[in-house]
C-alpha positions as CSV (number, residue, x, y, z in Angstrom):
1,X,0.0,0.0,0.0
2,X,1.6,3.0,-0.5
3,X,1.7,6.0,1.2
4,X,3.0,9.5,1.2
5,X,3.2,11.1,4.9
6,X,4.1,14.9,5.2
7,X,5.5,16.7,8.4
8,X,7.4,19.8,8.9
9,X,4.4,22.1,9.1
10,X,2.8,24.0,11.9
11,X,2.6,27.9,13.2
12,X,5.6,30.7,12.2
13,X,5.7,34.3,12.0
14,X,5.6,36.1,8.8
15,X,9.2,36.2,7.4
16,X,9.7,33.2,9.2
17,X,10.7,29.3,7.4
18,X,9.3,26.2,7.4
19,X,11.0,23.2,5.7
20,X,8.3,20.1,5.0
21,X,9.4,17.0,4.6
22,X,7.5,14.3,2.4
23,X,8.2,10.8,2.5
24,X,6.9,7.9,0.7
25,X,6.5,4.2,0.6
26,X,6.9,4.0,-3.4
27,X,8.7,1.3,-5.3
28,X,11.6,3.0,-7.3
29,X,10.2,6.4,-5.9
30,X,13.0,8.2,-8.6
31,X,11.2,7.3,-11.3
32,X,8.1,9.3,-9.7
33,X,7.3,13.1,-10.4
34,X,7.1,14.8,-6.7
35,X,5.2,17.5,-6.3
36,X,3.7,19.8,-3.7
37,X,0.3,21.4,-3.5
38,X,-1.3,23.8,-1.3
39,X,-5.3,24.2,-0.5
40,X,-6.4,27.5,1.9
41,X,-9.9,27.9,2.8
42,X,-12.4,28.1,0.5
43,X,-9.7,28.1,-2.4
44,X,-8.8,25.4,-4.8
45,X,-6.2,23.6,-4.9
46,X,-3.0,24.7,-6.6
47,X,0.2,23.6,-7.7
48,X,3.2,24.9,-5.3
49,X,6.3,23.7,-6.8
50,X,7.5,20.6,-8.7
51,X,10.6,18.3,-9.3
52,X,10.5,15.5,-11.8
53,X,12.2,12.4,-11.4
54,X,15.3,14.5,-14.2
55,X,15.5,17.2,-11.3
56,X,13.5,19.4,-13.0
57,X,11.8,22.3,-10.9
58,X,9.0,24.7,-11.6
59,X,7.0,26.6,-9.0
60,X,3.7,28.7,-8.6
61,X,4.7,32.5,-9.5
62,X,3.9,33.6,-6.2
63,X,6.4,31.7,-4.3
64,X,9.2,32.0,-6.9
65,X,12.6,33.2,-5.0
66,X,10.8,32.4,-1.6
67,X,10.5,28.5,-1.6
68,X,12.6,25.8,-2.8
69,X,11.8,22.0,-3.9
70,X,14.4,18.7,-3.6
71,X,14.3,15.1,-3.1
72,X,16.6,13.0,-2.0
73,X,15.9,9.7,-3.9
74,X,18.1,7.2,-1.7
75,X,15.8,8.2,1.5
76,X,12.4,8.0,-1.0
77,X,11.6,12.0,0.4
78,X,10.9,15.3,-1.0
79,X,11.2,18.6,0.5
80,X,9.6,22.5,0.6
81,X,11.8,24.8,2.0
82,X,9.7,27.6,2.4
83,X,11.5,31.0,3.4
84,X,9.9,34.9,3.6
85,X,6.4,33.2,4.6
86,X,3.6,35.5,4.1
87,X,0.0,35.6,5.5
88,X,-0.9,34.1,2.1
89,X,1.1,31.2,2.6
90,X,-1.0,29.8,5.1
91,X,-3.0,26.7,3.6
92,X,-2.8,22.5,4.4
93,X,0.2,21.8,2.5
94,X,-0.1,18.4,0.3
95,X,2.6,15.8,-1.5
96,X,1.9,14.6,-5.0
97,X,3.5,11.6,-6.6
98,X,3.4,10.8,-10.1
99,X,4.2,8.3,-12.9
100,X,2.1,9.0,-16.1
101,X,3.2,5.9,-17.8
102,X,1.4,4.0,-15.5
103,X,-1.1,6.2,-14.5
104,X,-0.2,5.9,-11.0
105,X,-1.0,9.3,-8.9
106,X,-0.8,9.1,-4.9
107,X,-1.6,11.8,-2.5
108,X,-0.3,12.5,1.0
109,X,-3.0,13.8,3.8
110,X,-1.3,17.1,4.2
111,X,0.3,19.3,6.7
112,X,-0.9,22.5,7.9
113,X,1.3,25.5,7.7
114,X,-0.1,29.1,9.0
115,X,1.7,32.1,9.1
116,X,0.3,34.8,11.4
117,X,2.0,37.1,14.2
């Protein structure tokens, strides 16, 4: 069965960083695409950054500069290091994996992050 379990989140200051952590009990997790989502209240879900399973990033305009997304395939985990939180940051933070070829798609349950003083 697999799962993907996310931690690192919780309460920080604006300015402040958070690093989340997602790990996953995947098969050959390197051949996955990782990616990390973000849902605030009464919003839809979007895209927060990407790496596929070549190292290739993108991220959501509005945290370009500000947060920063790795894996480390020999430990099956992704990261978010999130720096220069905002307000609008605050949302439950979720982990994507992907492999089209099979059509495999696996979410985690998410972590919340809120940033308020």
């Amino acid at each position: 069965q697999v799962q993907l379990v996310e931690s690192g989140g919780g309460l920080v200051q604006p300015g402040g960083s958070l690093r989340l952590s997602c790990t996953a009990s995947i098969s050959r997790f390197s051949f996955y695409d990782m990616a990390w989502y973000r849902q605030a209240p009464g919003k839809q879900r979007e895209l927060v950054a990407r790496i596929t399973r070549t190292a290739n990033t993108n991220y959501n305009d509005s945290v370009k500069g500000r947060f920063t997304v790795s894996r480390d395939n020999a430990k099956n985990t992704v990261f978010l290091q999130m720096d220069s939180l905002k307000p609008e940051d605050t949302a439950v933070y979720y982990c994507r994996a992907q492999r089209l070829e099979y059509f495999a798609n696996y979410w985690g349950q998410g972590t919340q992050v809120t940033v308020s003083s």
